[in-house]
C-alpha positions as CSV (number, residue, x, y, z in Angstrom):
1,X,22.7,-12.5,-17.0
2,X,22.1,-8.5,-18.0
3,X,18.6,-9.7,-18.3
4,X,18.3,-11.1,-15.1
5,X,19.9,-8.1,-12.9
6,X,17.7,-5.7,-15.1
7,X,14.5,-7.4,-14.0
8,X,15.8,-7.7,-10.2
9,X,16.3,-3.6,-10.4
10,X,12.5,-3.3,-12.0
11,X,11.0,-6.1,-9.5
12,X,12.9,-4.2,-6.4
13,X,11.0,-0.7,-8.1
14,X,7.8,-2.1,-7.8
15,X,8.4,-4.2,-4.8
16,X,9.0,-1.0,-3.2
17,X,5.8,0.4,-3.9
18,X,3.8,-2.6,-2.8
19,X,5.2,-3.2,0.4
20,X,4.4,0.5,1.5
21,X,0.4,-0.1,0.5
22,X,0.5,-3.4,2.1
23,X,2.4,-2.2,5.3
24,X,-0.4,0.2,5.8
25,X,-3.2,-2.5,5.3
26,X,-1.1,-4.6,7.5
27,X,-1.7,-1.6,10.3
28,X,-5.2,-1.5,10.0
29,X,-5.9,-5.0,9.7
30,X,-3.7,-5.7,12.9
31,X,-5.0,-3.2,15.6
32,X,-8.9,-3.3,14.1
33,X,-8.6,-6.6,12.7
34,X,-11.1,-5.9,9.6
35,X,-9.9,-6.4,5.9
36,X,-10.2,-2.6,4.7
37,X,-11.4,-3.2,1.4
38,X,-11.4,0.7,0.7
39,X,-7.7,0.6,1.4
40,X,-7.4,0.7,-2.6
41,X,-8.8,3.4,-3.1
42,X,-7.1,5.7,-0.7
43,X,-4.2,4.5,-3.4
44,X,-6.2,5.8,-5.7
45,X,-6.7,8.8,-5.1
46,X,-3.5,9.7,-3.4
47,X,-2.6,9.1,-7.2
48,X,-5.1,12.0,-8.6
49,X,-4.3,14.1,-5.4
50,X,-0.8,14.2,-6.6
51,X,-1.7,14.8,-10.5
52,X,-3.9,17.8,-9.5
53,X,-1.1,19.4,-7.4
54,X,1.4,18.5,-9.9
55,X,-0.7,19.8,-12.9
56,X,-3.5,22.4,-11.6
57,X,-1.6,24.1,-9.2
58,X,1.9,23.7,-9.8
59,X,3.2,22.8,-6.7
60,X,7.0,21.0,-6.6
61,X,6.8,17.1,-7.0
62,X,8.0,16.2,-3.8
63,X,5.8,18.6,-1.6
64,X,3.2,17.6,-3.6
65,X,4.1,14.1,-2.4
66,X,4.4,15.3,1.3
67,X,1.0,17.2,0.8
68,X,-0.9,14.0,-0.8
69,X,0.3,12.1,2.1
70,X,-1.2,14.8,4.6
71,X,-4.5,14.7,3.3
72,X,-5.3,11.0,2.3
73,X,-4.0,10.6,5.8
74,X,-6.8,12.9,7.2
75,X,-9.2,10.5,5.0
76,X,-8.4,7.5,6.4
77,X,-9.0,9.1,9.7
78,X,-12.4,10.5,8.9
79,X,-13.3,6.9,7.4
80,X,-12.7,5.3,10.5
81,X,-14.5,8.0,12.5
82,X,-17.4,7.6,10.3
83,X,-17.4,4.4,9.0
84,X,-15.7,1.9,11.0
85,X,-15.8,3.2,14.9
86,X,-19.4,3.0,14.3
87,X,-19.2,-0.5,13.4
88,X,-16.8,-1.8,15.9
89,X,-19.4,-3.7,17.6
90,X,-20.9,-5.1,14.5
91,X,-20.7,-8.8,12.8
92,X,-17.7,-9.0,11.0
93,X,-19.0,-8.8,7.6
94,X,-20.9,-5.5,8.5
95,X,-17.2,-3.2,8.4
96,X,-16.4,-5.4,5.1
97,X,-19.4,-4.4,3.3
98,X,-18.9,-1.3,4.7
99,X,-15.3,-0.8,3.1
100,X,-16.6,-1.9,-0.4
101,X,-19.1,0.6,-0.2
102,X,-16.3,3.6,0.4
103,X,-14.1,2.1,-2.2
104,X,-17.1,2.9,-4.8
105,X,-18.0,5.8,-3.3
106,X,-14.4,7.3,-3.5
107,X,-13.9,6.1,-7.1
108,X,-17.8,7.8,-8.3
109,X,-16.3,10.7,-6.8
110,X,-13.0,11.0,-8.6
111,X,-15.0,10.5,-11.9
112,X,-17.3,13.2,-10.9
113,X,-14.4,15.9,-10.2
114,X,-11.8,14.3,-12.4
115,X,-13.3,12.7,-15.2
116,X,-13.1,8.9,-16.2
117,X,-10.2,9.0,-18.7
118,X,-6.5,8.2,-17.6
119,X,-4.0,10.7,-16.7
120,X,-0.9,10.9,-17.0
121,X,1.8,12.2,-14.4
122,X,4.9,13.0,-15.3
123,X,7.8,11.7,-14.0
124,X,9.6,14.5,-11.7
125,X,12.9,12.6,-12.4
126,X,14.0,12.6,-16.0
127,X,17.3,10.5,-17.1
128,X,18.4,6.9,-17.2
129,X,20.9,6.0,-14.8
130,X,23.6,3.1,-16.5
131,X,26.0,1.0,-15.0
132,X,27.6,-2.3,-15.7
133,X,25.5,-2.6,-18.8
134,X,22.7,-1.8,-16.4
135,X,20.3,1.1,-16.5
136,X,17.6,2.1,-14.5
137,X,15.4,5.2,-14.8
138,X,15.6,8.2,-12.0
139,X,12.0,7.6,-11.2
140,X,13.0,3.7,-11.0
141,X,15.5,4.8,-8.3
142,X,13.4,7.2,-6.4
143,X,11.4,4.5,-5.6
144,X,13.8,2.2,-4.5
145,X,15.3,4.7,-2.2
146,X,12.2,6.6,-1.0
147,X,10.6,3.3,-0.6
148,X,13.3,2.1,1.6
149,X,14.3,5.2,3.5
150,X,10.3,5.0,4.4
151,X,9.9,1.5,5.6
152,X,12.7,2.6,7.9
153,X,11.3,5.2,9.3
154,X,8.4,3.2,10.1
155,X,10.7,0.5,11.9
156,X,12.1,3.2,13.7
157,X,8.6,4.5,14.9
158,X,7.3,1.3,16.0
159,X,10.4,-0.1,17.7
160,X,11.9,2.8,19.5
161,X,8.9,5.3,20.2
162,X,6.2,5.1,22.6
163,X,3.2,5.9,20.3
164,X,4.3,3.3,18.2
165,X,4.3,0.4,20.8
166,X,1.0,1.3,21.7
167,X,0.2,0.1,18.0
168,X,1.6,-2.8,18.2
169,X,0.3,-3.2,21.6
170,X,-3.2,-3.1,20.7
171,X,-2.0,-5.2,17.7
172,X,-1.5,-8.0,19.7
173,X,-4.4,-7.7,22.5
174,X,-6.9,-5.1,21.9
175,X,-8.9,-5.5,24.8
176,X,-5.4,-5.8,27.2
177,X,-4.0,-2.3,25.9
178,X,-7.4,-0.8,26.7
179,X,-7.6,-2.4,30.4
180,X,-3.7,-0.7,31.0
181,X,-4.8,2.8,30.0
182,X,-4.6,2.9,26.1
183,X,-6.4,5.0,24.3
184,X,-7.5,2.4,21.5
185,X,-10.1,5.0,20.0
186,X,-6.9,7.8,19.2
187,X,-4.7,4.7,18.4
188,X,-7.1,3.3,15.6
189,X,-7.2,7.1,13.9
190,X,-3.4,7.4,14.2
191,X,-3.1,3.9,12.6
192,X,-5.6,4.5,10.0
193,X,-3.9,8.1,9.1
194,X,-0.3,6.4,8.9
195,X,-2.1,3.8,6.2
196,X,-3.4,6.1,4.1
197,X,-0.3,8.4,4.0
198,X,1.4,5.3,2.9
199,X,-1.0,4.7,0.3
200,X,-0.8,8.2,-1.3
201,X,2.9,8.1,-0.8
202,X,3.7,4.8,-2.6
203,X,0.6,6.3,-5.8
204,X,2.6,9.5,-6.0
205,X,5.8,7.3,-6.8
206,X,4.4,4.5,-8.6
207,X,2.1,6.6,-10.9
208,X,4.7,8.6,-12.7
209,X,5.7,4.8,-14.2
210,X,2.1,4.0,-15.2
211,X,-1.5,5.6,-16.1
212,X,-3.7,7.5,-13.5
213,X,-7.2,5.8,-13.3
214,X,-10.1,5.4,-11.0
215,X,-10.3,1.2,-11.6
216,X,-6.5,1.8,-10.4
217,X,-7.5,1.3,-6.8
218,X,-9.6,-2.0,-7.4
219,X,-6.3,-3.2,-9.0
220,X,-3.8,-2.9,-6.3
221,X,-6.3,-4.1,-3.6
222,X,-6.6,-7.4,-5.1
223,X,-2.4,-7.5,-5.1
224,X,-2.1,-5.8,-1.9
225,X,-4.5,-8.7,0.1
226,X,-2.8,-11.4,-2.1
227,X,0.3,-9.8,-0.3
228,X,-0.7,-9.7,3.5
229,X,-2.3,-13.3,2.8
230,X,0.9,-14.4,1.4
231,X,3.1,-13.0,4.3
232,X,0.7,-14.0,7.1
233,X,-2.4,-11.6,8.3
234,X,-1.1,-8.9,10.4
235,X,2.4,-9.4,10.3
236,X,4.6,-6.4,9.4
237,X,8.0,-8.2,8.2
238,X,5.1,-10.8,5.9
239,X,3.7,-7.8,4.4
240,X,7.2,-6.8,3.2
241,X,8.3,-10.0,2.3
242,X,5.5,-10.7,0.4
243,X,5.4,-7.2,-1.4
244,X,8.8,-8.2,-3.2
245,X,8.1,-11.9,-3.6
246,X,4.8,-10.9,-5.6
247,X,6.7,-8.2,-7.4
248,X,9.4,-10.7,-8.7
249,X,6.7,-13.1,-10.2
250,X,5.3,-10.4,-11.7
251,X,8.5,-9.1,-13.5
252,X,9.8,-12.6,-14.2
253,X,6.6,-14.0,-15.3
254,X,6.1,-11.2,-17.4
255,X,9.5,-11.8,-19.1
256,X,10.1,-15.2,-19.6
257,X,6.0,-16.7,-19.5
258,X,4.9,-12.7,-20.8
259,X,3.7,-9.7,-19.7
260,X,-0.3,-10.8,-20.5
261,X,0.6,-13.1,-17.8
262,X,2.5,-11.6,-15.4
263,X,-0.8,-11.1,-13.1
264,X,-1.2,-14.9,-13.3
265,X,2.3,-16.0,-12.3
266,X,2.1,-13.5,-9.4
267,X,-1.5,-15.1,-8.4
268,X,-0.1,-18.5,-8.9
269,X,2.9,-17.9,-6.6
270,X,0.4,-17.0,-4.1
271,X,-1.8,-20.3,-4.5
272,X,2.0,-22.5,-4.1
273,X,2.7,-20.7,-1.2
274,X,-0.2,-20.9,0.5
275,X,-1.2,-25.0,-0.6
276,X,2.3,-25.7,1.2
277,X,1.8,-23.2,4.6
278,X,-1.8,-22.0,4.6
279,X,-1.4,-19.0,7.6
280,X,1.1,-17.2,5.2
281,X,4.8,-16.8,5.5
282,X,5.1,-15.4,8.6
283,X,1.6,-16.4,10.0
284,X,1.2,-18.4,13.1
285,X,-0.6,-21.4,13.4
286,X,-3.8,-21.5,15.3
């Protein structure tokens, strides 16, 4: 039974940090409705971001964290400026192609200025917290809590402030919130800015508990758009769900199948799930 409530406290760690990458894909994908397939790599580098602030200039973890957020916010912004607004009118396969393109791009470029070999980042929180038999590392905590306090804040904006029911507006009728006075082009760079913070936010708390690497980003695309599939395309309370419901086949799979396979159990939850209710958890039907 110790075993079980350990894993829970791991799977809710990293459950944590996929639902804030997949909330912000969710964003994008709902207002521009185009899979961005670079969205890994604004992970990525949020991650190296952080390790340079943390290690080449000294700056305090958590306004490195702040800082990271800033910038791969300003990113995503001038990717949509430059890639995507261009393409707004374009077959949907032309932003797609487009995406993969800047997802290499940003990971040639971290090689050039960073190198190819892993880094590691420290943890900012040292100690192991036990209760009940229990324990849990601080970093562990942090991103339970952070993770939490940050999806809230997101409710918060979308629900109960104007600029974030114009989001959701032009989630749900793009062409409507432009005939009532929206400004969808302002709306798009505020949605893509508020994704990549999210991105570099949920790297500079998930990293400490791995390795830093520029294949990092290819990695948690493939789990982030297994996630939104899984909770239904667009769908903010899907994306959450199924953050933590791939996060918990990962952890249990990896202990009681092994952790070689813990990709697989998580990829084969997503295959059941989807065989049984194909437009996701929270999808709706055409």
């Amino acid at each position: 039974m110790l075993i079980l409530f350990q894993q829970l406290l791991n799977a809710l760690a990293l459950g944590g940090a996929y639902s804030l990458v997949a909330l912000g894909l969710t964003l994008v994908y709902g207002v521009m409705k185009i899979p961005n397939f670079a969205h890994g790599s604004l992970y990525m580098v949020g991650a190296y971001v952080t390790w340079a602030l943390l290690t080449d200039f000294g700056v305090p973890y958590f306004l490195a964290l702040g800082l990271a957020a800033v910038a791969l916010g300003l990113l995503a912004m001038l990717l949509e400026r430059l890639v995507f607004y261009p393409l707004r009118g374009s077959p949907g396969v032309s932003p797609m192609i487009a995406a993969i393109g800047v997802l290499f791009f940003l990971e040639a470029c971290v090689q050039l200025i960073w190198g190819p070999d892993f880094k590691l980042l420290n943890s900012p929180v040292t100690g192991i917290i036990t209760f009940a038999g229990l324990s849990l590392t601080g970093q562990r905590l942090l991103m339970i809590v952070a993770s939490v306090l940050v999806m809230l804040a997101l409710f918060y904006f979308l629900k109960r402030t104007t600029t974030g029911a114009t989001i959701e507006a032009m989630a749900q009728n793009r062409e409507g919130a432009r005939l009532v006075g929206i400004p969808v082009g302002r709306v798009a760079s505020l949605t893509f800015f508020i994704s990549g913070a999210l991105a570099a936010v949920a790297a500079a708390l998930y990293a400490p508990t791995s390795l830093v690497s520029p294949s990092m980003g290819e990695i948690m695309n493939l789990k982030v758009f297994a996630i939104i599939v899984l909770g239904g395309m667009g769908s903010v309370p899907g994306a959450i769900v199924g953050a933590f419901l791939l996060a918990f086949a990962e952890i249990f799979g990896g202990v009681f199948v092994g952790a070689n396979f813990a990709d697989v159990v998580g990829f084969a939850v997503l295959v059941i799930v989807l065989a049984i209710r194909p437009q996701g958890l929270f999808g709706r039907t055409a």
